[in-house]
N, C-alpha and C positions, 0 to 999 in steps of 0.2 A: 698847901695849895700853891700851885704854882701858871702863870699864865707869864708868853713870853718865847724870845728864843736867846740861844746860846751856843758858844762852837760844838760842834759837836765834831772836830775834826780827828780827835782822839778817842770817842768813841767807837766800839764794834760790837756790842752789846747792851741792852737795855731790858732790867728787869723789874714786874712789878711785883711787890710780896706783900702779904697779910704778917702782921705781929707788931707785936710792944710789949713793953717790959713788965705790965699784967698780964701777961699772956691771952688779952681779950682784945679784937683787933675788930674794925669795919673800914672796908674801902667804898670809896664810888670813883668807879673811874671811867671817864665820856669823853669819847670822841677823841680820842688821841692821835696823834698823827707824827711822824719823822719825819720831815725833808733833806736833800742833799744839802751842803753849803750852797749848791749854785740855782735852787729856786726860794732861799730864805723863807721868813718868815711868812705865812698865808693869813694872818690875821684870824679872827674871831669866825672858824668852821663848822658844817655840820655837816654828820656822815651818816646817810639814808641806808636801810639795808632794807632786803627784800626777800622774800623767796620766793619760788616757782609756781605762778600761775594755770600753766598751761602748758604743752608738748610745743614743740617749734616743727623739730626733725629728728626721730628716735628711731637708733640702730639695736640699744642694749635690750633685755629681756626683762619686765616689772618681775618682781615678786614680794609679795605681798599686799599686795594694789593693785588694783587694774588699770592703774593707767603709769604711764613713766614717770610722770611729776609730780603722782602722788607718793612715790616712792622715796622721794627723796625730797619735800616739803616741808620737813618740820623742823620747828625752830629750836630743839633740843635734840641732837643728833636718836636716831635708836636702836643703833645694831644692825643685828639681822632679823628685825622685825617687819621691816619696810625699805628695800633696796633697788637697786637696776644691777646688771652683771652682762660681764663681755671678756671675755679672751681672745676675742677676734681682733690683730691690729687693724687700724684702720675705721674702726667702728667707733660713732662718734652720737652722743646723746646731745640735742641742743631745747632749753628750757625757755619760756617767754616769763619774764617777771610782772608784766603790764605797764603801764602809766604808774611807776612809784615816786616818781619825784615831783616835788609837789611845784605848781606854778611861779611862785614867787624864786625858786632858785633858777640863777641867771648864771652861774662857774661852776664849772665841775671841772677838780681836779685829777680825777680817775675814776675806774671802776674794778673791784676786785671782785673775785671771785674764788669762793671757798669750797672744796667738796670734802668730806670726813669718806677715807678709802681703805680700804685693806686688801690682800690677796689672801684666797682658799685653798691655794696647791703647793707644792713645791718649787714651782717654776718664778725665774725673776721677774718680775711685770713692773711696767711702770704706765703711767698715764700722764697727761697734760692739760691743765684747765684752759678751756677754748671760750673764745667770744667770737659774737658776729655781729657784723653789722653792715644793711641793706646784704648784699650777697657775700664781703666780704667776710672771710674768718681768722683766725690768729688763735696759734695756741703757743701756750707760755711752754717753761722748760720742762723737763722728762723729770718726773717724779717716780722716783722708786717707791713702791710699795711694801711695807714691811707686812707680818702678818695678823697686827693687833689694827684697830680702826687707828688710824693719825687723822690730821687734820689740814690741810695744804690749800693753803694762799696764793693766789697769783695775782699780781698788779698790771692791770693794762692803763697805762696813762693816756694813749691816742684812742682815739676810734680809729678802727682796722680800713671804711672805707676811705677815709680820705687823710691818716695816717698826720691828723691834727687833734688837737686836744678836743674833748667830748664836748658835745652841746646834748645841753638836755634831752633837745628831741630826741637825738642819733641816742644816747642811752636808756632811755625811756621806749624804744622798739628793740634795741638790742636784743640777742640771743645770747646765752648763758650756758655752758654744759661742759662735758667731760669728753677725752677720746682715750682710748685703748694702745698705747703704741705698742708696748710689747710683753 
């Protein structure tokens, strides 16, 4: 167990693994977090996750749901059981998560947002995980899509409307979702 910080200026990699020398291993691992050298240590955090309540502004096509955020709601990925889909660049799915963070949190140090993706065709495709907020939107980098599901992260540290660090409120209305670029 370890709590605490340390350089990490040498690092480029960080991995966690299951085993021991019975061959009989259990982890618990909460809430872990990296920072740069130039925001140190954050003290003693907790990291809220959410999934999708509700449609915001949907471009893509549901399938296997009738509605877009049910399609991609679940907290155990599931294939192509329950999906959205777009080959269209341009075309952009945006998710409301609701009111998830709870009152007594007063700092928020970012907000990430995950989608599990894959492409169906032969063609390159890639996408970008988008956030909004009040009217403003931000999409993170162009993620290639291979043709197995991956899983892709992107970190927004600011709120997009006013390009400062989040206040609960502004994350707690945000909008969540995926676009199509190519």
């Amino acid at each position: 167990s370890y709590s605490g910080s340390f350089d990490i200026s040498s690092v480029n990699s960080i991995c966690f693994g299951l085993g021991s020398a019975s061959g009989v291993s259990n982890s618990l691992i909460d809430d872990v977090y990296v920072a740069d050298s130039g925001t140190g240590f954050l003290g003693d955090i907790t990291v809220y996750s959410a999934l999708p309540t509700s449609n915001t502004s949907v471009q893509w096509t549901p399938n296997g749901a009738g509605s877009n955020f049910q399609c991609v709601n679940q907290s155990a990925q599931d294939g192509d059981t329950t999906y959205v889909s777009s080959s269209t660049p341009g075309q952009t799915d945006l998710y409301s998560c609701g009111a998830f963070l709870p009152t007594s949190v007063k700092t928020v140090y970012g907000a990430v947002v995950t989608t599990f993706a894959r492409k169906d065709d032969a063609q390159n495709r890639s996408i970008a995980n988008v956030i909004q907020s009040n009217t403003f939107q931000t999409a993170g980098p162009l993620l290639g899509l291979p043709s197995t599901y991956q899983r892709f992260s992107t970190v927004f540290q600011n709120d997009p409307n006013t390009n400062a660090p989040w206040t609960p409120a502004a994350l707690n209305a945000a909008s969540f979702g995926i676009r199509m670029v190519s």
